[in-house]
Residue, then its C-alpha position, 0 to 999 in steps of 0.5 A: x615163360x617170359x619173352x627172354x626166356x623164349x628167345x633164349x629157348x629158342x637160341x638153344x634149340x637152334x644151336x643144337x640143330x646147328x650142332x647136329x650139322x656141324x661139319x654136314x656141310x653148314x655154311x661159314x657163316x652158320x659155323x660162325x654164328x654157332x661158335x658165337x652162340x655157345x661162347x655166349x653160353x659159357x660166358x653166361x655160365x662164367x658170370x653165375x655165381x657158385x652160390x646161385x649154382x648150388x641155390x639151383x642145384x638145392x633146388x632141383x634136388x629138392x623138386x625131384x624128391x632127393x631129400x625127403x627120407x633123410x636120416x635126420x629129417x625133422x631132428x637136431x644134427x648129433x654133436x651141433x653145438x658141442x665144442x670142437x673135438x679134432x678126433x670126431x671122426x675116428x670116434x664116431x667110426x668107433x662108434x659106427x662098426x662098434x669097434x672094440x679094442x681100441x682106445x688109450x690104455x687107461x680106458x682099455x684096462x680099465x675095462x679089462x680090470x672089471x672083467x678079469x674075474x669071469x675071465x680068471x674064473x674060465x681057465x683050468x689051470x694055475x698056471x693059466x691064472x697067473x699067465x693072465x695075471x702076470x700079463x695083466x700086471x705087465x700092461x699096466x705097469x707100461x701103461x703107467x709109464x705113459x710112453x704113447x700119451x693118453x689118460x692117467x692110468x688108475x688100475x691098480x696091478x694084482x697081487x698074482x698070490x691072492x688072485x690065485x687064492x681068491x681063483x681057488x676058493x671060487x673054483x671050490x665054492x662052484x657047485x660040482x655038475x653032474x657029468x651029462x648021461x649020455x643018450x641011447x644011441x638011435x638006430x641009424x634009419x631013426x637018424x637018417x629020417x629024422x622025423x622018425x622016433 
């Protein structure tokens, strides 16, 4: 340590005694000389720039190991050098809890289209299939007519009469299942004690 930071050292370390005998019956002088001493301290405080400051505080951080197991630590940052995107964050929060249902409308009956076969082929009734259908179909037009904005809208709607004869002769070449046969029923100490049997 050098001689000026001694005395400074030394300075503080004495208005800290001081401090603790503030208003303990210290003299007017000592008072005085305290006050003076701690304006001298925020002044000096007021002259450090904001950028030494947070050189310091990088640097104390660093020291006491604050920055060794960060996330990206020895890679490139993801989206550096890309150009500016305003909707970053709402993208990247998407993409974070894995939001689904979300998005322009293009884009989500888009998805919509291509899984609507497995969705169709799930229902049990016409009258299901051409509810989705019709559904379907609504949304599309709507979207097309770009009221909120977005991306053009290129899903086609569906002929509800065809998708319902394509519903059928999907529903016809499904292999019929054989109805499940049912268990023995086990006595009821068997299944109290499970490991039994």
């Amino acid at each position: 340590m050098g001689s000026g930071a001694a005395e400074y050292r030394k300075r503080l370390e004495r208005a800290a005694e001081m401090r603790s005998y503030r208003g303990a019956g210290i003299s007017a002088e000592e008072e005085a000389e305290l006050d003076a001493l701690e304006e001298k301290e925020r002044e000096k405080r007021r002259k450090v720039s904001d950028a030494a400051r947070a050189e310091y505080l990088v640097r104390d951080a660093m020291a006491q190991g604050k920055f060794d197991n960060l996330k990206y630590a020895g890679k490139p940052i993801p989206g550096l050098g890309e150009s500016y995107d305003p909707d970053w964050w709402v993208k990247g929060l998407i993409q974070r809890e894995n939001i689904s249902g979300l998005g322009p409308a293009a884009i989500l009956l888009r998805k919509e289209d291509a899984e609507l076969d497995a969705r169709l082929d799930a229902q049990y009734t016409e009258q299901q299939v051409r509810d989705i259908l019709q559904d379907f179909n609504r949304r599309v037009i709507d979207a097309r007519r770009q009221l909120q904005g977005g991306p053009p809208v290129i899903t086609q709607t569906r002929d509800v009469e065809d998708e319902v004869d394509r519903w059928r002769q999907r529903r016809e070449a499904r292999p019929a299942e054989p109805p499940a046969e049912p268990q023995p029923a086990r006595p009821w100490w068997q299944r109290l004690w499970k490991g039994t049997a």
